[in-house]
C-alpha positions in Angstrom: 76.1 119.8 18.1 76.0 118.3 15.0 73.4 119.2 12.2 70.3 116.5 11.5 71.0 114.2 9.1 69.1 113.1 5.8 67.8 109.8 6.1 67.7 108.0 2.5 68.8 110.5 -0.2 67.6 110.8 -3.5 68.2 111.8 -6.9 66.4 115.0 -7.9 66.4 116.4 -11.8 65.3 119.4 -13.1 65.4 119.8 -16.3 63.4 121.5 -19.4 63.5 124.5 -21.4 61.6 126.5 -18.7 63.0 129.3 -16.5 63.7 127.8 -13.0 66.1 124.8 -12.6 68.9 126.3 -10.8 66.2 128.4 -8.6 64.9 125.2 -7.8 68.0 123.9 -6.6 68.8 126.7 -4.8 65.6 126.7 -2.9 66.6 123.2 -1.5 69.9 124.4 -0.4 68.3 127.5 1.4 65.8 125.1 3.2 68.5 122.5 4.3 70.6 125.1 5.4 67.7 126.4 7.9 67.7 122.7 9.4 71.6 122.8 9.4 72.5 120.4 6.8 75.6 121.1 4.9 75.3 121.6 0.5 77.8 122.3 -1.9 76.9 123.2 -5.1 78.8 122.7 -8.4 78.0 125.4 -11.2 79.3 124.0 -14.4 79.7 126.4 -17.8 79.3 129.2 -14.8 82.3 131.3 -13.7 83.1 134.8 -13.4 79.7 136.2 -13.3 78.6 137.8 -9.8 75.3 135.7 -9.5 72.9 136.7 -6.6 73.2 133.1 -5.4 77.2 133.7 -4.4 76.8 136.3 -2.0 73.8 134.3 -0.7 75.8 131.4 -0.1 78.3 133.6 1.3 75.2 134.5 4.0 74.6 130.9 4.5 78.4 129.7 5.2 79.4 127.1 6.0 76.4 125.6 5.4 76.4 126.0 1.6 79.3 126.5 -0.4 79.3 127.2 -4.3 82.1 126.6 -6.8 81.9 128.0 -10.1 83.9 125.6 -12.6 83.7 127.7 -15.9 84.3 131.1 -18.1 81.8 133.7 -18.2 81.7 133.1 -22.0 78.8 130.9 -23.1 80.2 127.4 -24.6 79.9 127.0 -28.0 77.9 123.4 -28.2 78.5 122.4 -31.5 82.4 123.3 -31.0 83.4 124.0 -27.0 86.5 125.6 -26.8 89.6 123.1 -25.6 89.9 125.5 -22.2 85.5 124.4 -21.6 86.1 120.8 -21.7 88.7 120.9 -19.5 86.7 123.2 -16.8 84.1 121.0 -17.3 86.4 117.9 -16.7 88.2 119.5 -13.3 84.7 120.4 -12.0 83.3 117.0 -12.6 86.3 115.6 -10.3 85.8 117.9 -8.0 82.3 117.0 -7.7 83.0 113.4 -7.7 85.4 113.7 -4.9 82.8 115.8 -3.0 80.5 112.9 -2.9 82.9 110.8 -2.3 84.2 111.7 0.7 80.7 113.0 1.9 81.7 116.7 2.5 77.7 118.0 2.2 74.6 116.4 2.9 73.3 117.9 -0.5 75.7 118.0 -4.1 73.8 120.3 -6.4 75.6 119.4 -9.8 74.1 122.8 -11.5 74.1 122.4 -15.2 75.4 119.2 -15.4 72.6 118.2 -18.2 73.9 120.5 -20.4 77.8 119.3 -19.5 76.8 115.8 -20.6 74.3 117.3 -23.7 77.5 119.1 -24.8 79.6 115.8 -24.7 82.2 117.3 -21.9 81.8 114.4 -19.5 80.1 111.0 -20.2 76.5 110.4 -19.2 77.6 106.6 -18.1 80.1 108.0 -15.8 77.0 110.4 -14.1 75.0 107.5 -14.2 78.0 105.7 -12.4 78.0 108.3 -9.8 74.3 108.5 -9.3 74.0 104.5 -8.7 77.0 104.5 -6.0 76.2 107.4 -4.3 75.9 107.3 -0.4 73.0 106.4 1.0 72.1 109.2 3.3 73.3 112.1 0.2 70.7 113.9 -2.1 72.4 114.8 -5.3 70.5 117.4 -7.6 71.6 117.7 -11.5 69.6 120.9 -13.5 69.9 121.8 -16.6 68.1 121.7 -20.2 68.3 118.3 -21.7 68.9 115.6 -19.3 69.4 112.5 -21.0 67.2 109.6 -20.6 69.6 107.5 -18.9 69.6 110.4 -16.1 66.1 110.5 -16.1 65.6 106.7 -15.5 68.3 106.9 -12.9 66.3 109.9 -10.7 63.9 109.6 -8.2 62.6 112.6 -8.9 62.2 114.6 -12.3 60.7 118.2 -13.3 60.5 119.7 -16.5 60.5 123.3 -16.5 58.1 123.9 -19.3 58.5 127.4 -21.1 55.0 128.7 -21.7 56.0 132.5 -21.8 59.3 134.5 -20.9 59.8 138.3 -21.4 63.6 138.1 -22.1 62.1 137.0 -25.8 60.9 140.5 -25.8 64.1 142.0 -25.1 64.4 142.3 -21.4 67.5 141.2 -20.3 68.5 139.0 -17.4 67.8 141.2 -13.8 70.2 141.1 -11.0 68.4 139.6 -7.9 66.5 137.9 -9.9 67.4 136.1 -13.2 71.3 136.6 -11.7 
């Protein structure tokens, strides 16, 4: 039988210094995988790292499906290494293609904010993206920073507002829950 369908699709963005965007985004996919709709997720400036959400997604195949598309260094903003760029510039194909061809009902573009912030792929060509995307798709974009133009293109935008984190009080990120 095949899976519901979305109807319209919309653009979701989360976004702010706060703990929680990628959560977020992975809440959705959980949920539309319980109603049998079909997400991919693109983790940009994430690779290499055994996050929670991987072996999660592994639970949930082949209903959701994460690629990672970077080191498990961080990126240096002010100066990304050669080897980031191009990650990020795969992954963004990748991504595009994925929507293109419709392969998930859902494309979480995890950390793509700080991808365009960083100046690895061009916010017109997200924007691009965003505009043409098929009708019946829900596209999700996190990360810090999402510039206005991405703002004005959503339908949806949260700020994830950092009132008070322990990590800035030396508790490093948990597995199962910060990873």
């Amino acid at each position: 039988m095949r899976p519901a369908r979305l109807g319209r699709g919309y653009v979701q963005v989360y976004t702010g210094d706060g703990k929680g965007k990628t959560t977020a985004a992975l809440g959705v996919a959980m949920r539309a995988a319980g109603h049998g709709l079909k997400v991919e997720i693109f983790q940009f400036m994430k690779g290499n790292i055994e996050y929670g959400e991987l072996e999660g997604a592994r639970l949930l195949s082949p209903n959701v499906v994460i690629h990672q598309l970077g080191r498990e260094t961080f990126v240096d903003r002010k100066e990304p290494d050669p080897e980031d760029a191009r990650m990020a510039r795969q992954g963004w194909e990748l991504a595009k293609e994925a929507i293109r061809r419709r392969s998930a009902d859902i494309v979480v573009l995890d950390e793509i904010n700080c991808v365009m912030d960083f100046g690895l792929v061009p916010v017109a060509e997200v924007v691009e993206v965003l505009r043409s995307k098929p009708y019946d798709m829900e596209l999700i974009l996190t990360g810090r920073s999402a510039p206005p133009e991405i703002v004005e293109a959503a339908d949806l935008v949260t700020e994830m507002l950092q009132i008070k984190h322990y990590y800035f009080e030396g508790v490093e990120a948990r597995e199962g829950i910060e990873r």
